[in-house]
N, C-alpha and C positions, 0 to 999 in steps of 0.2 A: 775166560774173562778178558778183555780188551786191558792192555796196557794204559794205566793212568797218564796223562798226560800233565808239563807240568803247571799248566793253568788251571786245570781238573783239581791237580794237588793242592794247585796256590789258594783257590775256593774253597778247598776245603779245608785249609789250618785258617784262610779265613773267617769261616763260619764257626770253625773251634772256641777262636778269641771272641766272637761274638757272644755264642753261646755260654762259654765258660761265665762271664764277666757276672752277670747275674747270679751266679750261684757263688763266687768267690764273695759278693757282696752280701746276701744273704747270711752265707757261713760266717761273716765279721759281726752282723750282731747278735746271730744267736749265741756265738762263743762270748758276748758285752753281756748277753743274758743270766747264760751261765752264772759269770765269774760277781754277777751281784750288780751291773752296773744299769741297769735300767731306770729302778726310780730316783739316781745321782742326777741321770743325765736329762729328765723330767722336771727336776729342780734346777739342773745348769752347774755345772761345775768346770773347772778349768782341768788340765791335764796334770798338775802337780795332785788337786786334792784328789781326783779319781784314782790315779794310783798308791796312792797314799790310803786311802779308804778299803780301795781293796787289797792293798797287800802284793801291789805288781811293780814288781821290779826290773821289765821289760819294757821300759817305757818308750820307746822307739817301734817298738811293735804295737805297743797302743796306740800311741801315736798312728801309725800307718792305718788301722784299721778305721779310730776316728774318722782320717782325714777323709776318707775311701768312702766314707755315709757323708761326711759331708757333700762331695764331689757327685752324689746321688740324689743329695736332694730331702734323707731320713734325718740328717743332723745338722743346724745352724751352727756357724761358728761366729763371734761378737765378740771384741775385745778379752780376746783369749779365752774365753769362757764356752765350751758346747752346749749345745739346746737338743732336744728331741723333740721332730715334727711328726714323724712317722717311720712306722716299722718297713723296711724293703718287703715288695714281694716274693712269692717261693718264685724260682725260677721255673718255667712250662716244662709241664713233664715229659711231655715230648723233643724236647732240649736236652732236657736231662739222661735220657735213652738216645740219644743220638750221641752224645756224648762217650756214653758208657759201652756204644758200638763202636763206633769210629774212635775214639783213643783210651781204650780200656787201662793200661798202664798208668796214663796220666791220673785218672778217677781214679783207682787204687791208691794212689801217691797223697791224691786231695783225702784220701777217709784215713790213711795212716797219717799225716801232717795235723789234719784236724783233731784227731785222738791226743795228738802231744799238742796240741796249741796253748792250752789251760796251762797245761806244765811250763809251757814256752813263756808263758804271760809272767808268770810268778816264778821265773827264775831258774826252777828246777831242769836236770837232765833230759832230753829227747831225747834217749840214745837209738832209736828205731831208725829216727831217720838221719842218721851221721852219715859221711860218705867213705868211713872205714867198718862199715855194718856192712857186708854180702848183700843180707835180701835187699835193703836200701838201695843199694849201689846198683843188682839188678834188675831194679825197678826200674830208677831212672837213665838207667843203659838203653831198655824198652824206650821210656820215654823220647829218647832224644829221635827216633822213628816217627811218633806221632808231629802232633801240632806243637809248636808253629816248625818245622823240617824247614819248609820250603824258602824262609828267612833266611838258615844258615849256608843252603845251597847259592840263594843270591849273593853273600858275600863271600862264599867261596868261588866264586864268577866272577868277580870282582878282583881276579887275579890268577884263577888257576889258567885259563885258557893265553893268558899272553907268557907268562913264564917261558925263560929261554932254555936251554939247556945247560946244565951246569948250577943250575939255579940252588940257593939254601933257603929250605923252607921250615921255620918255626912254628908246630901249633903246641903255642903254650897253655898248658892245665886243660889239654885236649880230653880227660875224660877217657870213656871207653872204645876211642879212638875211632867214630861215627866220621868227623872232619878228615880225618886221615882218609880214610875210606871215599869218601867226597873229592879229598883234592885228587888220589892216585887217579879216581876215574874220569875227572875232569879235562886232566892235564894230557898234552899230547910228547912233554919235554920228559929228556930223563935227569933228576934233579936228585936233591940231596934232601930227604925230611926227617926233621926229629918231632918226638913229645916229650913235652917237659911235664910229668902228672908225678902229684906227693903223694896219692892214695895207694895202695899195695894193688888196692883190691879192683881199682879202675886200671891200673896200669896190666892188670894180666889179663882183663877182659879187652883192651886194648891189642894185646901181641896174639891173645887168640881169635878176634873178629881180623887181625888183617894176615893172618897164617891160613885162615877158613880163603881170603879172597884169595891168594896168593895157588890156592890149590882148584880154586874153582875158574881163574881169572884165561883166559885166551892170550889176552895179550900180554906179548916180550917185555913191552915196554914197562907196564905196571908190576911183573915180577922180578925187573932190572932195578926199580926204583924203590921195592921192598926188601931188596937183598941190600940196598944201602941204606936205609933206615936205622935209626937212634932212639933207641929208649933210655928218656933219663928220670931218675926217681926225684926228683923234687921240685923246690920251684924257685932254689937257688941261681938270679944270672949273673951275681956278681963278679964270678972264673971266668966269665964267657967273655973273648976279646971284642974290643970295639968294633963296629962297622963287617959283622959275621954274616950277618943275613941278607938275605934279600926281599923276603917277605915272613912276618911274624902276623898270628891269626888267634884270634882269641875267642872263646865263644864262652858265653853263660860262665865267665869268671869272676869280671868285675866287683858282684856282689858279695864274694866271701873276701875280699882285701878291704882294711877299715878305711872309712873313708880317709881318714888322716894320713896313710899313705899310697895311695892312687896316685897323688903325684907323681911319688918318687919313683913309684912300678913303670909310669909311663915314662917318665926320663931314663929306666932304666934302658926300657924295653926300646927307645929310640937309640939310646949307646949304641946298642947292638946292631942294628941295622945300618945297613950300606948306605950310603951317601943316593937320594932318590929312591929307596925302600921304601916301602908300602906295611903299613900296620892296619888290617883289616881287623873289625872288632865287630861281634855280634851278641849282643846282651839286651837285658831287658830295663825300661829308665822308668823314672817317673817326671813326664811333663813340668807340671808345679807343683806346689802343696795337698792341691784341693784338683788335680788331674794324674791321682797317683795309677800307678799299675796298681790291678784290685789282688794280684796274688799276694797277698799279704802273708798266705799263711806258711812260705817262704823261711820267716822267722820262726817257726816249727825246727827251721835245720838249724844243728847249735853251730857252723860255722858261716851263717847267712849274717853280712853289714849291712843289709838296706841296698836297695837299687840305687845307684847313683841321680840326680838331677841332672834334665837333660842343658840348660844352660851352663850349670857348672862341668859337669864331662866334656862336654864342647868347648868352655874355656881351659882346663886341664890340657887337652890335644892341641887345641891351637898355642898355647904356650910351648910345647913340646916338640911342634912341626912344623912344616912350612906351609902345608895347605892342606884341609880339613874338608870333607865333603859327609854329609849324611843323607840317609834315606830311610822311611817309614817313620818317619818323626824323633830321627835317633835311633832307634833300632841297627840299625848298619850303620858303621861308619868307616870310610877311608881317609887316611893319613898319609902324608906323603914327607921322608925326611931331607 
């Protein structure tokens, strides 16, 4: 089989998110269905009495899932009040089989997240899909392989290729160490990289995905820059002296820190960084209210805050930087200190 190329790839986490979106929306009102909200929302209710009525005390996730019919077209929103126009269609089953071809891990994730979503609504534990659960953890160790990949490759591009040598490279709450993986083989410098991950169970899946490259890898240089590597268990940077870095990287973090302090993580996260550092960030936002990301079911994991807004993340970084640039509508962003 011919090597993928990577507009081949980009096509195809594009087609992912295409596909996907239909069915995330879908799965938001059958879970409305479920849980009793259908002939509320037939009468009009606002979002206090619906959860209220039913007994949910995730109201940020209802919230998201609302808005997500609204931004479809199924739900009217009027003076705080939602209306039901019409039920979403199922998504093409042939979408749905492309799906469950091309990123089998990811569909795994969406039937186990859906199973706790009811629980998620009302409060209760998900403990399945925690990210100190093994099979959770690797699930979405797989996942980070699938769609969207080709996203985090772009912002790992956005800096691994000019890197000097001597360079300090942070990828904070790096996960099963996919970025890591990404930046060794990007980069042509011999540098300095740590991860900073709180999970046990990410952080070993981590030292053993870059112990597998280290044994399979050819080049000196990437085996030079694995043998100076830093594994730190938390996601404490308060020890960490000023002006240490040169590039810090963040991928699919944002949304488990409450929004309440995202601030203070981005001012941290700029302390740290060298005078002209670069804080590349790759997560998922929601546009506006009623243009959210439709993965709603997200809020399934118990340490998921809501995707950030993309005007307020963008005013958060420019408060904290000196210049701001984004790409895919927010999706990537570089920061410059």
């Amino acid at each position: 089989m011919a090597k993928q190329t990577d507009d081949e790839r980009f096509q195809k986490d594009l087609q992912a998110l295409k596909f996907s979106a239909p069915l995330f929306i879908r799965l938001a009102w059958d879970c409305l269905v479920d849980v009793g909200a259908e002939n509320l929302l037939k009468k009009g209710c606002d979002l206090k009495q619906l959860s209220s009525a039913l007994n949910i005390n995730n109201t940020d996730m209802l919230e998201c899932m609302l808005d997500v019919l609204v931004g479809e077209g199924c739900l009217k929103y009027e003076n705080t009040v939602y209306h039901y126009i019409r039920s979403p269609p199922n998504p093409p089953v042939v979408n749905v089989r492309w799906l469950k071809k091309n990123n089998p891990a990811s569909m795994k994730w969406v039937d186990l997240c859906y199973s706790s979503a009811k629980n998620a609504l009302h409060g209760r534990p998900a403990d399945l899909v925690g990210f100190d659960k093994k099979v959770s953890v690797l699930l979405w160790d797989k996942m980070m392989e699938e769609s969207p990949y080709s996203f985090r490759l772009f912002a790992i591009r956005k800096f691994a290729k000019d890197l000097p040598d001597s360079a300090v490279v942070l990828d904070f709450g790096g996960g099963g160490g996919i970025a890591l993986e990404n930046i060794l083989k990007e980069t042509t410098a011999k540098i300095f990289l740590e991860e900073f991950e709180r999970s046990n169970e990410y952080l070993f899946l981590a030292k053993k995905r870059i112990n597998d490259l280290f044994k399979k890898t050819k080049s000196d240089i990437i085996k030079e820059n694995i043998r100076r590597m830093v594994f730190r268990n938390n996601f404490d940077i308060s020890a960490v002296r000023d002006n240490t870095y040169d590039v810090i990287f963040m991928s699919l973090v944002l949304h488990h820190i409450p929004s309440t302090t995202r601030g203070n993580l981005l001012a941290e996260l700029q302390r740290i960084l060298k005078p002209g550092g670069k804080f590349v960030a790759y997560h998922f936002i929601h546009k506006s209210k009623f243009e959210r990301n439709p993965i709603w079911l997200m809020y399934s994991v118990p340490t998921h805050q809501g995707y950030p807004f993309k005007d307020e993340y963008l005013n958060l970084l420019r408060k904290n930087f000196s210049s701001v640039e984004d790409h895919f509508g927010g999706l990537v962003t570089v920061a410059i200190k």
